[in-house]
N, C-alpha and C positions, 0 to 999 in steps of 0.2 A: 439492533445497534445502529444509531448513527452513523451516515458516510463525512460529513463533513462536521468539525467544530469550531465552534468561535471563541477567538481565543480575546480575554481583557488584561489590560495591565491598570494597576494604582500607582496613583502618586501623592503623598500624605504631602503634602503642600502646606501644612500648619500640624505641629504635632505637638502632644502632649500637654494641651494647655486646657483641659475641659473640666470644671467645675461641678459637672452631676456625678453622681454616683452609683452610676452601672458598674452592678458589683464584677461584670464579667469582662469589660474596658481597662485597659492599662493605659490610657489616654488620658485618664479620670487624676485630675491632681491630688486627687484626695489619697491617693492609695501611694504615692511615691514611687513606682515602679521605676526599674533603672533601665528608662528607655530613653531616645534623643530626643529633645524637647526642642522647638524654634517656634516663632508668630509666624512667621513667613519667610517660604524656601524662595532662592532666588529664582529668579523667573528662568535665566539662562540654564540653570541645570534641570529644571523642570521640562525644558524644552528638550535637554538631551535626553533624558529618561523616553520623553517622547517619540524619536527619533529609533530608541533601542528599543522599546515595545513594537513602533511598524517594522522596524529591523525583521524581529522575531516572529512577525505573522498576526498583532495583536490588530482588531480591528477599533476595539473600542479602549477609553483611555480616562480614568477616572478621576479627578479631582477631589482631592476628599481635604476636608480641613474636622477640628477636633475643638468641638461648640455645641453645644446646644440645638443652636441651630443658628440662620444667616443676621449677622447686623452690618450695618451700613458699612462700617471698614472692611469687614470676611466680605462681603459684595460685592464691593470695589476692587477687591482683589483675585475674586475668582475669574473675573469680565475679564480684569486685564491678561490673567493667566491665560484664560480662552481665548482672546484675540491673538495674542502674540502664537500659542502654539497652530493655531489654525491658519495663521500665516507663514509659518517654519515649514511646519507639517502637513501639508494635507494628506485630507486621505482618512482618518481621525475620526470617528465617532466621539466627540466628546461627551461627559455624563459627569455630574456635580453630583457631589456628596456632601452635604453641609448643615446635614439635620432638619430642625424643623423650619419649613420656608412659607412665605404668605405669595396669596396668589400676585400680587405685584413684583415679589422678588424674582420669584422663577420664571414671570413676563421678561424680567430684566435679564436674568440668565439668558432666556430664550436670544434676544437679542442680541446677544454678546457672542452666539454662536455653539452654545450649549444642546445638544438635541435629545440629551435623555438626564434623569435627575433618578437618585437610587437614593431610597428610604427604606430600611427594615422595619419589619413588624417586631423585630426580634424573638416574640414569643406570642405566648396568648396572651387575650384583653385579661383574665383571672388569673394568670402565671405571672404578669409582668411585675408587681407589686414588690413579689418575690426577690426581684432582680433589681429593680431602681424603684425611687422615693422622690425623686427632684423632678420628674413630672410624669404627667398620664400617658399611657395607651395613648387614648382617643386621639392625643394631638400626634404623633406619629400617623394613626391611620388618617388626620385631617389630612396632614400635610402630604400623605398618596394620594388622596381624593383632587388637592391642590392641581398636583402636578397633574392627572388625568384634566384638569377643568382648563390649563394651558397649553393643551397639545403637544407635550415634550413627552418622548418615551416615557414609562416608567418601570424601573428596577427596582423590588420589593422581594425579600424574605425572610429568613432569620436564623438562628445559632439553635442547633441543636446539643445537648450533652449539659445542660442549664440546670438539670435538676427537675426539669419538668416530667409530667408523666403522656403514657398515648394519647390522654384524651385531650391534652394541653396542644402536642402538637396537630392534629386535626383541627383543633380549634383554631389555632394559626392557618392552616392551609385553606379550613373556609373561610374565616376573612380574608384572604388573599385573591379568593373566588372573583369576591365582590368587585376587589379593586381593579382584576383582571391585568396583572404586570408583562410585560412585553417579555421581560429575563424575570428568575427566580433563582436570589444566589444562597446556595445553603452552604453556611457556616457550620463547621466544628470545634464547640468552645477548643481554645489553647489556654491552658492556664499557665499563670503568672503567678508565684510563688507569694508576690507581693499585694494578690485581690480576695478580700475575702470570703469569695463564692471557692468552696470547693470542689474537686475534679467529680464528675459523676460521668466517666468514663462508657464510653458507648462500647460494645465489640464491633468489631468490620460490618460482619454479619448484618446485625442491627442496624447499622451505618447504609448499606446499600440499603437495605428495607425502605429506609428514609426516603431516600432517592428514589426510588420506586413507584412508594408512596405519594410522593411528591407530583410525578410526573404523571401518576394516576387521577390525583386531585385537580390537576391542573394542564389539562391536556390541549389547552387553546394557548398558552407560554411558547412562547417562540424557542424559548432559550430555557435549561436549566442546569446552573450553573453550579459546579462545585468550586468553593471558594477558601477562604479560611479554614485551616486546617486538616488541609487534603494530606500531606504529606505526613503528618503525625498519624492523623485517623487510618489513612490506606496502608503507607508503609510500601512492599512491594506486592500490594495487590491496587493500585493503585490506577491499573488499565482496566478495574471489571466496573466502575460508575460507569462507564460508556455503555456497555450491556445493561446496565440496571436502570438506565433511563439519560444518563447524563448527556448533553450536546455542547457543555462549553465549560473553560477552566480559568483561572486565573493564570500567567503565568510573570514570572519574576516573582518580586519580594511583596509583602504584605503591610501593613501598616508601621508592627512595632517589631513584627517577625521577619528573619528570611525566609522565602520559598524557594523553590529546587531551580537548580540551574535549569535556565531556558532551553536551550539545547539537549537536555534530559526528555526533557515535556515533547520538544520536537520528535526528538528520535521513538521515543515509544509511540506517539503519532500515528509513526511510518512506519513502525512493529506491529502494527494493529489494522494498518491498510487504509487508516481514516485520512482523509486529507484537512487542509487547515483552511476553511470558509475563508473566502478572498473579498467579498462583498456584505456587507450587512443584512442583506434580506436570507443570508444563508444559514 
């Protein structure tokens, strides 16, 4: 088991406005889902969010917007969101989430104070088809290969519970090989009453295996990360990913979902003997 973990907080800084059709996204306008929807959160409450993540122990702090991937006005306004918080806040690992990005964007990112960029695989290069139609695989793994080609960390994984089969997920975890991600955060579909990929429900069991799995495939991963849908998936077994290979959680709320009280996440922590990584190399 881990002695220390790293903990990340999100912040959906653009939600609900995304035109493909990732049957397993509730971001996606296509499906209606009755989630809050805005172009751009203001920078001021961005920065408090900010502020309650280092509160909490969180080292890293993610900017995530809800696109395709980066155009010149999402750009523009990640920069600024990263400058200002980097000036409130230090302290901050920041890390951009904005889909697919070309190597001059994420130069620009870099610049603006950005130190790590997280693109999922979501699935396998043969499973993905399954899942979305408005574009390929390959440009998802481009756009990791990108961000390895500009020196910004990179965060890479995906959503397990998709409907995929074992041989789907391996096949994801060797691509991931290649790209070699600094974190690997693994997702647990939540479903959305309104998407329609249906539930193909994992057991716990199964769930740790993943994780396991995971951290077997990818044993040079600084970090891996349990992220979306921990709280559904584990339930109150939700201290054995740390045994089963896990190093790092998300903590607070999720994109379109709540997560558990912060203070929950702490306290089991400190029920477990793990401390909370103070530095990023930890």
């Amino acid at each position: 088991m881990t002695e220390k973990v790293f903990l990340c907080a999100i912040s959906n800084i653009n939600s609900g406005t995304c035109s493909e059709d990732c049957k397993f996204c509730s971001q996606s306008v296509r499906y209606k889902a009755d989630i809050a929807r805005y172009k751009q959160k203001p920078v001021t409450d961005i920065i408090e969010e900010a502020r309650a993540a280092k509160a909490s122990g969180a080292l890293g702090f993610c900017l995530v917007t809800a696109h395709k991937g980066l155009d010149e006005r999402t750009l523009d306004f990640v920069c600024e969101v990263a400058e200002a918080v980097n000036a409130e806040v230090p302290g901050l690992r920041l890390i951009a989430c904005n889909g697919t990005a070309s190597v001059s964007q994420l130069e620009t990112l870099k610049r603006s104070g950005i130190k790590a960029y997280n693109h999922n695989l979501e699935t396998s290069r043969e499973f993905y088809p399954q899942i979305c139609t408005t574009h390929p695989w390959d440009e998802r793994f481009e756009t990791c290969e990108n961000v390895n080609a500009v020196g910004l960390k990179l965060i890479s994984g995906g959503i397990f519970g998709l409907g995929e089969n074992q041989e789907d997920r391996i096949s994801m975890l060797t691509s991931l090989q290649k790209l070699n991600p600094v974190s690997v955060p693994i997702n647990f579909y939540h479903h959305n009453p309104a998407l329609p990929l249906r539930p193909n429900p994992l057991s716990t069991d199964e769930a740790l295996e993943l994780i396991t799995l995971t951290r077997q495939m990818l044993p040079n991963a600084e970090r891996i990360m349990v992220a979306g849908g921990r709280e559904l998936m584990f339930g109150e077994r939700q201290h054995e990913i740390f045994a089963a290979g896990a190093n790092s959680i998300v903590v607070g709320n999720y994109l379109t979902t709540e997560g558990r009280d912060r203070n929950a996440d702490l306290e089991m922590l400190r029920d477990l003997g793990l401390a909370v990584a103070d530095r990023v190399g930890e």
